[in-house]
N, C-alpha and C positions, 0 to 999 in steps of 0.2 A: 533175184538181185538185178540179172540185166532187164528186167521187167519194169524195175522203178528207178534206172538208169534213162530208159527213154523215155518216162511220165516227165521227171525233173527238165530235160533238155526242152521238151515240149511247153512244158510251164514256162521256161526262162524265156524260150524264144516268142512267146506271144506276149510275153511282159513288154520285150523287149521292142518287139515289131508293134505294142500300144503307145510306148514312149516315144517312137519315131513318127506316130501318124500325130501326135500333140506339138512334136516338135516343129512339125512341117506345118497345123494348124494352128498355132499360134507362138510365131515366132518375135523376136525380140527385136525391139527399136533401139539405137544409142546415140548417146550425143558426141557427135566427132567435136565441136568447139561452142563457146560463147563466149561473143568478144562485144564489146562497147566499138561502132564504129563512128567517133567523134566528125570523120572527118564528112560522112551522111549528113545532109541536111534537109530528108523527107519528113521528119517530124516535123521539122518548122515551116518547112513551102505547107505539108497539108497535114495542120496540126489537128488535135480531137481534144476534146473538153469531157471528163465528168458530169456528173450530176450534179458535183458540187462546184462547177467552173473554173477546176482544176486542169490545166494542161496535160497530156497523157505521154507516157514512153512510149515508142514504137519498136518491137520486134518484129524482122524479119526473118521469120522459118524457113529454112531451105531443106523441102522436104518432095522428093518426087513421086508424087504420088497426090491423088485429088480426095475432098472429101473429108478429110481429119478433121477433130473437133478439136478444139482448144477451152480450156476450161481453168477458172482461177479468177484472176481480175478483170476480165477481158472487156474493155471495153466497145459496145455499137458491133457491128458485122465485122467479119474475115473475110479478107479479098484473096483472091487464088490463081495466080496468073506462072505460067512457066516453071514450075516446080520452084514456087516462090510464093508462100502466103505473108499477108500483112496483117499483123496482128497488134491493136493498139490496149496498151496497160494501163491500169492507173497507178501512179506516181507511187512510191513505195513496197512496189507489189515484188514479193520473194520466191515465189515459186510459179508454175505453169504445168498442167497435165498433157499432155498430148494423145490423144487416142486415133486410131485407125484399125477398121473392119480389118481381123485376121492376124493384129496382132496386138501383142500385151499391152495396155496402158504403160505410157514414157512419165514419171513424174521428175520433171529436172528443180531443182533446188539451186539456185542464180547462187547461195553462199560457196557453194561446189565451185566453184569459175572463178571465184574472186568479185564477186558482185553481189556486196549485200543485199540491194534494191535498186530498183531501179528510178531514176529519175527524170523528171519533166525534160519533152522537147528532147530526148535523147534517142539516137538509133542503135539498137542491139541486134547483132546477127546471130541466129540459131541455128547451128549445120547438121542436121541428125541423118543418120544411117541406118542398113539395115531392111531396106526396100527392097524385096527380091526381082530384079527388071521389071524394078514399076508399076508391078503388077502386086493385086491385094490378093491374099490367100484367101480360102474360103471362109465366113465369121466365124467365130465359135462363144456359144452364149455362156453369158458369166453367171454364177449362180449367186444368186441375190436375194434381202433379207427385209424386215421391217425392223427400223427403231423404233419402240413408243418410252416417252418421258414422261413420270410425270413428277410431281414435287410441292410441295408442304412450306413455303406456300403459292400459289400458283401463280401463271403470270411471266414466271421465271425466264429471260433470256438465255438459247441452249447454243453453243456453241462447239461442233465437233471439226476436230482436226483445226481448231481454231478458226473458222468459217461460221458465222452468225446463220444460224437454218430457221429458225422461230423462237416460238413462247410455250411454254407447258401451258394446256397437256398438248407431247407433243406426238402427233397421231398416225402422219403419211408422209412419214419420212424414208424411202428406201432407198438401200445402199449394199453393193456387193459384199459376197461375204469377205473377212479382215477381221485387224482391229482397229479400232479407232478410240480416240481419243473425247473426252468429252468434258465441256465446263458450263455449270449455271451458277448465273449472275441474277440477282435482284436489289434494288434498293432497302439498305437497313441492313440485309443480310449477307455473311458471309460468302465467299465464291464457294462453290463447290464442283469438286473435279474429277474424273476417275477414266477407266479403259472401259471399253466397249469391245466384248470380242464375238462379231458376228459370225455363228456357224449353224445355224438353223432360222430358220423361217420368217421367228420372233426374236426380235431381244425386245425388255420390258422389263422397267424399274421404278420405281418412285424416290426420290432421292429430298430426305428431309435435310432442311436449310437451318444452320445456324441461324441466329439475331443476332446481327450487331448493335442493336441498343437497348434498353432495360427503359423503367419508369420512373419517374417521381413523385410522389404522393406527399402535396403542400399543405401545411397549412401553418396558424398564424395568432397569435393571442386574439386578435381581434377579426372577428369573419369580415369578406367580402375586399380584401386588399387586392390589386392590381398584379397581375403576374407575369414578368419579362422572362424569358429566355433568352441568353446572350445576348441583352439588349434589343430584345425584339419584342410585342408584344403578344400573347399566346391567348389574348381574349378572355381569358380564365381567370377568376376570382376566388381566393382561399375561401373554403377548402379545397382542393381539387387533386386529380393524377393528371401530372402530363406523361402521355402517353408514348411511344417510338421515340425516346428520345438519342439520339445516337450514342454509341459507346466514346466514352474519352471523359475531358475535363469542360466544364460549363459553370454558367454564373447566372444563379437565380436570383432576380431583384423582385420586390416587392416594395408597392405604391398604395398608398393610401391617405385622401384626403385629411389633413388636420393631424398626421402622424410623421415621424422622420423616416425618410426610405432608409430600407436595408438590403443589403445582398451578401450574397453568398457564393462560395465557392464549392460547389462537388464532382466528383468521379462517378462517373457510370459506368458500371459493369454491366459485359452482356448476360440478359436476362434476369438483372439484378431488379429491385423495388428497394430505391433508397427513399430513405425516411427524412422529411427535413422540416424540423419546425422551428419557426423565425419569430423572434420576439419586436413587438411596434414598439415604438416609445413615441405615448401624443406630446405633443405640441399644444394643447388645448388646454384650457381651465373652463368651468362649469358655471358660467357667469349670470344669477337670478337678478332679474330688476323688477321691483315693484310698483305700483303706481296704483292713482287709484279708478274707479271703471269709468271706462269707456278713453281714458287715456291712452294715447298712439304713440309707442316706440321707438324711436330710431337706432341705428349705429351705424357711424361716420356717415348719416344720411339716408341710410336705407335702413326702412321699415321691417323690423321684428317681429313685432306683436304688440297686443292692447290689456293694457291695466296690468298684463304680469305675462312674464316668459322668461324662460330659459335657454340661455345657450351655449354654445361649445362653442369658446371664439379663440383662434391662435394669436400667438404670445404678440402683444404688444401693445401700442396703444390707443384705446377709442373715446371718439365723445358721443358719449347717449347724452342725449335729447328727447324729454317726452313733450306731446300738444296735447290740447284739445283746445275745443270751439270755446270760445266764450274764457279763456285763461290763459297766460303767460308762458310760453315755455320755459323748461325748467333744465338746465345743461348742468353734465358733470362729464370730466376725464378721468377714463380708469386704466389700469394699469395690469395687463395679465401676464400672469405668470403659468407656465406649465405647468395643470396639476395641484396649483393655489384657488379651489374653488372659493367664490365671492358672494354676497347678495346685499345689492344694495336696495335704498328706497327712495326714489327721488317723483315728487308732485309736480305738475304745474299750476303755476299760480292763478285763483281765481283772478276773474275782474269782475267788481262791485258795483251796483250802485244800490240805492237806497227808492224804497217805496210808500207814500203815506194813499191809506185806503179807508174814504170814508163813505158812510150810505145814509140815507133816511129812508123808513127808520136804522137805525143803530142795531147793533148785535146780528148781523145779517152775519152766516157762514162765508170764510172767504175760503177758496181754494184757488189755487195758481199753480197751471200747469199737472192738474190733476191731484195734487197734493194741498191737503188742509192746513191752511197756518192760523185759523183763529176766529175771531169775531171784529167784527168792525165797531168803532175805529181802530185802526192798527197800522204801527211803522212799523216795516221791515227794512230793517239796517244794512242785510246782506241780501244783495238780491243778483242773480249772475245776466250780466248783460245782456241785449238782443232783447227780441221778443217774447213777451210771454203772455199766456190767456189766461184771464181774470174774470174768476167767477164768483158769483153774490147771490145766497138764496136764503129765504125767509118764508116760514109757515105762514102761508096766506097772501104769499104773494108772488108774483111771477119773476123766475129767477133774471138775472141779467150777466151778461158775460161781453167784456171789453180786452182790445190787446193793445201793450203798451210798451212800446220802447223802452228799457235802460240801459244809460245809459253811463259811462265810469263816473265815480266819484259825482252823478248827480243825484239833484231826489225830484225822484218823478211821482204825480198827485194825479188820484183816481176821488171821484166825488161820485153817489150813484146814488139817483131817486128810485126805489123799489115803487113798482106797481103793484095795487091790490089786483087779484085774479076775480077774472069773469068766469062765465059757464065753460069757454071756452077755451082746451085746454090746449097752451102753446108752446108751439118747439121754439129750437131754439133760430128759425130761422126767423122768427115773430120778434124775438130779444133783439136782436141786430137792425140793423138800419140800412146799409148799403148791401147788395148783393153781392159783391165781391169781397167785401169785407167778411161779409158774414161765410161765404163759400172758404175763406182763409180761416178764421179763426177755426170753421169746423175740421178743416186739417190738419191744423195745425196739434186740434184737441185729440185728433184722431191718432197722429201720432205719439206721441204721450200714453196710452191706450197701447200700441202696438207695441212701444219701449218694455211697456210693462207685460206683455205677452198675455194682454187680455184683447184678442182676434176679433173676437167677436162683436166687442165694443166699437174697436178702431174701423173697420167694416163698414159698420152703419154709421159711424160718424163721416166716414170716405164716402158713403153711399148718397149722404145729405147734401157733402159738400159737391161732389159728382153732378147732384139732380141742380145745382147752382151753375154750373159749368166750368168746376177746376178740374184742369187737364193734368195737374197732379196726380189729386186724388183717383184720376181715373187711371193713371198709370199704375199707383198703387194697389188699386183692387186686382188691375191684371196680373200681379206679382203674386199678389196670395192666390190667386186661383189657379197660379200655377204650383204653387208648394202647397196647397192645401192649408191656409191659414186663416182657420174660421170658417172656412167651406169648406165643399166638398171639391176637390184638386180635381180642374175642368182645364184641357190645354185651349181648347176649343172657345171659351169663355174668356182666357186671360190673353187669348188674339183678339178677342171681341172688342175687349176694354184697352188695353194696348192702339187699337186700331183710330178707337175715338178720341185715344188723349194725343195720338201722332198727327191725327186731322186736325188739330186744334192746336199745333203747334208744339207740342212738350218733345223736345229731345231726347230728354231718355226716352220716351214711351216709342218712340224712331227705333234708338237702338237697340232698346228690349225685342220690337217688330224684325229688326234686320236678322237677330240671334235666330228668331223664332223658324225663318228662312231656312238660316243653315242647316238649323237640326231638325226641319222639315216635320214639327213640334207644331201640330192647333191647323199649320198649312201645307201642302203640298212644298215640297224641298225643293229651292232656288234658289240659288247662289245671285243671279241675276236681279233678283228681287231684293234679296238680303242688302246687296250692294246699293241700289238706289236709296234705300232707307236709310243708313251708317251712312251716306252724303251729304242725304240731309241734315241728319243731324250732329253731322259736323259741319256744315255750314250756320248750322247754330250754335255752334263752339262746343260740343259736347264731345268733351276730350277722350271716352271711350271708343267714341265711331271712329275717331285717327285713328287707332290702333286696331282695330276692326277689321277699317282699309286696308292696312297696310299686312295682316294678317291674310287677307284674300290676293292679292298678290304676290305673297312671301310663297303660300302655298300652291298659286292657280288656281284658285276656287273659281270658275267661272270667267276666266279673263287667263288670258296667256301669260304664264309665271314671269314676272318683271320686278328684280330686284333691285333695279334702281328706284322705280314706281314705289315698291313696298318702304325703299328705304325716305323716300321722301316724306311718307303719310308716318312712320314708326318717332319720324326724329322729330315731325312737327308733334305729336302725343307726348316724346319725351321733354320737349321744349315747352309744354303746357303742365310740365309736370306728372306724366304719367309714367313711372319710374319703372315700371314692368316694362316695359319696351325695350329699356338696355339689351336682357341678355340675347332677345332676338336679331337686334341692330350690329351686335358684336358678331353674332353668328353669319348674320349676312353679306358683313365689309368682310370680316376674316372668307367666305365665300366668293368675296368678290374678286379678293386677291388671288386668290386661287385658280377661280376660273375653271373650276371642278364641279359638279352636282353632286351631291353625296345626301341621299333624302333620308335617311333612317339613322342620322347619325344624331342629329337632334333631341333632346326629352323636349316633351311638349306641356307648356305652363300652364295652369291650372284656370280652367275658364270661370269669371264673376261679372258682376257687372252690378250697377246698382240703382235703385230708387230713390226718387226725391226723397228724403230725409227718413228713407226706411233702410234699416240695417246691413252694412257690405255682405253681400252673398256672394260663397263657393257654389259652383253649380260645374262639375265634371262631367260637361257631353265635349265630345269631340270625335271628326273620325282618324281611324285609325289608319288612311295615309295620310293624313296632313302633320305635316312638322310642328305647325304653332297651330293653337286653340285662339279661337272668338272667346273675345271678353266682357 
C-alpha cells in the first residue's frame, strides 16, 4: 500500500512538472484595449489603398516585442518601430490573428470592443499584453494537418473560417490542427457548408453539390420556332432542352415567322425536367396562283414564281401581278385570311398581230418559231408580237427561212420564191442573205430548240450562228458546256466560249467570265480578275455585274470590305431593277447604322445568273465565308 502511495505522488508530480514546462513554453497573449483613436490622423497623412482602390484602416499594435506576424486583411508590409507596429486593414475587415514565436496565437475579434469593422482612413489602437520582459520564449511547434476538398461538381469556390483559400479539388491546403469551419460555393448550385475537425495528418472529403436549377424540354405544334428565355434569346429552335436553367419563376416566349408569338409562364424546380408544349396559331393562308408557262409572278411587287406557285402569305392584303414578254399584264387584289386557303387563276394578256404568208410555188410547209402551222398560202390571225423565224420548205426545193416583225394589231406580209435545189446541198446560211441576219435568225432558231430541251439541236444551230460571229450564241454554248446540255459538261471549254463572246463585246458572256473567276471554275480563282470583267460589263449596262460589284465589296473579295462602295454598285442594280439586291442593301444600312461587323449573321442568297434568251439559271456555288453569293 505505501508502495503505490509513492508510484501515484510520482506520476502526479511529473504530470504536473509537464504542465508547467508548456506553461512556460507557450504562454498566453491578451488584449488589454481597442479603441478607435479618431483624433490620429496617420491614416490620412500616409494613407494605403487596396487592390481595388479602396482606402485602408490603420491599426496600431502596441506590442513589445519584434517579429509578430499579423494575419487576416492585412494590407502591403508591417512597419515595426518601438514596440509599435503599423499595420494597415482593408475597410470592413473584423478580425486580426496575432502570432509570436513562443507564444499561443492571439485571434482578437474587433465585434468584442465594440467595433464591428473597421473603417476607411480610420486609426485603431491595439494594446496587447502578456510579453514576458520582452523577451520571446523558446518556439514550440504546432501540430498540423492537410485539408483536401473535393466536390461534384468541380470548380467549387472553398471557403474556410470564411476566408476564400481556392477551388476544388482542393489539394495543399495545410492548417494546425482545430476545427474549422467550411463553405462551397458554385454557380447554379446550392452553398454547401459543414465543420472540419482537424486531428490527424489528413482530413479528406468530397462534398456533393445541390442544383439550383432543373431543365426545360420545348417544344411546339410546329418545329423550328424561336426560343426566348426571360426575353432573352437562347439560340435554340423547338424542339429543344434548355438546359441549367435556374430554379424560380420564368417566361418562355416562342417566335416564329408567319405565326402569332406565344409565351408562357413556368416554375422550376431544383433538378426538376419540366415539360412545356406551346401551341402556334399561323397568321397564314396557303395562297395558289396559276398562270399560264412561262408567266412571271409577282406579290406587292416581288417576284414568287413562274406559271404556278404556292404560298404562305400573312393576313392581309396583296396585288398579284402576272407578265410575260410579248403580253399585258394581268393584276388582281386578294384578300387573306388566316387559314382561308385560296387558288386563284389569273393570265396575261396576249398582244396580237396578224400574219399573211405566201410562196411560189404554193403549198410550201410553213413552220414559225419551230412549230408547224400549215401550208402556204396562209393567214395567221393570232400571232404574238416581236420576232419570229419563218420557215418554208418544199420537196425539191431549197428551203428558205425569213424573220419578221409583229407587230400589235398589224398584219404583217411574207411573200417567198422557193428555189429549185442543185447538186449542192445547202445550209441554212445559203438561204439567208446578209451575215448578220443570217447569224440572228440562227439564234434565235436555236433557242426555240433549247425552250423545247432539244440540246442538241440548239448547239448546232448556236454552233452555226457562232461560226457567223454572234457573240450571243457564243455565250450560249459556254452555258451548256457548263451544265452539260448537249455535250459533254467541260468548265474548261465554257471559259473558252465565254471568253470569245466577252472579246466581242457581249455582257453577259463578261459576267458569266467574272463568275467563273470567283469560283475559280475553267480558271485559276481571282477575285481580281473576276472584278475587272463585272466592270466591264456593267459599263455595258448589264445589270447583274452591279450587283456582282457590289457583292465583292459587301464581302471583301479582293478589295478591302467597303460598304459604302458595295452600297453604291447594289442600289445602282436595284435602281435598274434588280430586285435581289434589296435584302443585301437592307442588311448593310441596318450595318451601317450600327457600326458593328457581325459576319455570320447573314444567310446568303441564292447565286443565278443568266443568258441571252436562254433560261434563268440557279447555280449554288459560293464560299462559305462570304455573306452574299455572286449572281
Amino acid at each position: 500500500m505505501y508502495k503505490n502511495d509513492i508510484i501515484m505522488k510520482l506520476y502526479v508530480t511529473t504530470i504536473l512538472s509537464f504542465l508547467c514546462i508548456i506553461g512556460i513554453h507557450a504562454q498566453k497573449l491578451s488584449v488589454e484595449s481597442f479603441v478607435a483613436k479618431t483624433n490620429d490622423i496617420t491614416a490620412r497623412t500616409q494613407p494605403r489603398q487596396d487592390i481595388n482602390g479602396n482606402d485602408c484602416a490603420l491599426v496600431k499594435v502596441q506590442l513589445a516585442a519584434p517579429n509578430a506576424v499579423f494575419e487576416g486583411n492585412v494590407i502591403g508590409d508591417v512597419t515595426y518601430n518601438t514596440s509599435e507596429y503599423l499595420v494597415y486593414m482593408a475597410q470592413g475587415s473584423k478580425r486580426l490573428t496575432v502570432k509570436l514565436e513562443g507564444y499561443l496565437p492571439l485571434e482578437v475579434n474587433f465585434l468584442d470592443y465594440a467595433i464591428k469593422s473597421l473603417e476607411p482612413k480610420i486609426v485603431y489602437q491595439l494594446t496587447i499584453s502578456g510579453v514576458v520582459n520582452g523577451k520571446q520564449p523558446e518556439p514550440v511547434r504546432a501540430k498540423t494537418g492537410w485539408i483536401v476538398l473535393d466536390s461534384d461538381p468541380l470548380g467549387a469556390s472553398v471557403y474556410i473560417n470564411n476566408e476564400y483559400v481556392g477551388t476544388t479539388p482542393l489539394n495543399n491546403y495545410k492548417q494546425a490542427y482545430g476545427k474549422y469551419s467550411y463553405r462551397l460555393e458554385h454557380p447554379n448550385y446550392h452553398s454547401s457548408s459543414g465543420t472540419i475537425d482537424l486531428n490527424t495528418n489528413r482530413f479528406e472529403d468530397k462534398i456533393i453539390m445541390n442544383p439550383a436549377f432543373g431543365s426545360v424540354n420545348v417544344k411546339s405544334n410546329v418545329e423550328g420556332a424561336e426560343v426566348l428565355l426571360d426575353g432573352k434569346d437562347t439560340g435554340q429552335k423547338t424542339p429543344c432542352v434548355l438546359a441549367e436553367v435556374a430554379s424560380g419563376r420564368h417566361v418562355i416566349a416562342l417566335r416564329l415567322n408567319k405565326y402569332a408569338p406565344q409565351q408562357q409562364e413556368i416554375t422550376v424546380n431544383d433538378g426538376e425536367n419540366v415539360q412545356l408544349n406551346v401551341s402556334l396559331d399561323a397568321r397564314f393562308a396557303s395562297i395558289t396562283i396559276n398562270s399560264i408557262e412561262g408567266a412571271l409572278i409577282f406579290s406587292n411587287g416581288n417576284f414568287i414564281g413562274a406559271s404556278r406557285c404556292t404560298e404562305n402569305m400573312m393576313e392581309g392584303y396583296y396585288d398579284i401581278v402576272v407578265r410575260m414578254d410579248h403580253h399585258r399584264s394581268s393584276s388582281k387584289q386578294i384578300q387573306v385570311i388566316a387559314g382561308q386557303s385560296q387558288e386563284i387563276t389569273l393570265n396575261p394578256i396576249p398582244i396580237y398581230g396578224s400574219l399573211d404568208i405566201a410562196s411560189t410555188p404554193r403549198n410550201a410547209i410553213i413552220v414559225i418559231d419551230g412549230k408547224e402551222y400549215g401550208r402556204s398560202p396562209l393567214t395567221i390571225d393570232q400571232l404574238l408580237e416581236g420576232e419570229h423565224v419563218v420557215s418554208l420548205s418544199m420537196e425539191g426545193y431549197n428551203g428558205e427561212k425569213k424573220i419578221v416583225t409583229i407587230r400589235e394589231n398589224e398584219n404583217s406580209v411574207i411573200d417567198v420564191a422557193l428555189n429549185k435545189k442543185d447538186n449542192e446541198i445547202n445550209n441554212v446560211r445559203d438561204t439567208l442573205g446578209n451575215t448578220t441576219e443570217k447569224a440572228q435568225a440562227l439564234f434565235k432558231e436555236g433557242n426555240e430548240y433549247y425552250k423545247r430541251r432539244d440540246y442538241k439541236e440548239a448547239i448546232r444551230l448556236y454552233r452555226d450562228a457562232a461560226d457567223l460571229g454572234n457573240a450571243y450564241a457564243m455565250n450560249n454554248i459556254g452555258t451548256m458546256y457548263e451544265h452539260g446540255e448537249g455535250v459533254s459538261k467541260s468548265h474548261l471549254e465554257a471559259v473558252k466560249w465565254y471568253k470569245k463572246a466577252a472579246e466581242l463585246g457581249d455582257s453577259l458572256a463578261m459576267n458569266n467570265l467574272g463568275i467563273m473567276y470567283v469560283h475559280g471554275v475553267g480558271v485559276s480563282h481571282n477575285y481580281t480578275e473576276a472584278l475587272k470583267w463585272f466592270k466591264k460589263a456593267a459599263e455595258l449596262g448589264c445589270v447583274p455585274a452591279f450587283y456582282n460589284i457590289g457583292v465583292l465589296y459587301a464581302n471583301g473579295n479582293g478589295v478591302k470590305r467597303d460598304i459604302s462602295e458595295a452600297l453604291k454598285w447594289l442600289k445602282e442594280a436595284h435602281r435598274l431593277g434588280y430586285k435581289d439586291s434589296e435584302r443585301i442593301i437592307a442588311d448593310l444600312e441596318s450595318e451601317q447604322r450600327r457600326n458593328v461587323l457581325n459576319r455570320n449573321r447573314f444567310s446568303t442568297p441564292t447565286l443565278n445568273r443568266n443568258s441571252q434568251s436562254v433560261p434563268y439559271y440557279n447555280r449554288n456555288r459560293s464560299s462559305q465565308n462570304n455573306r452574299y453569293r455572286i449572281r
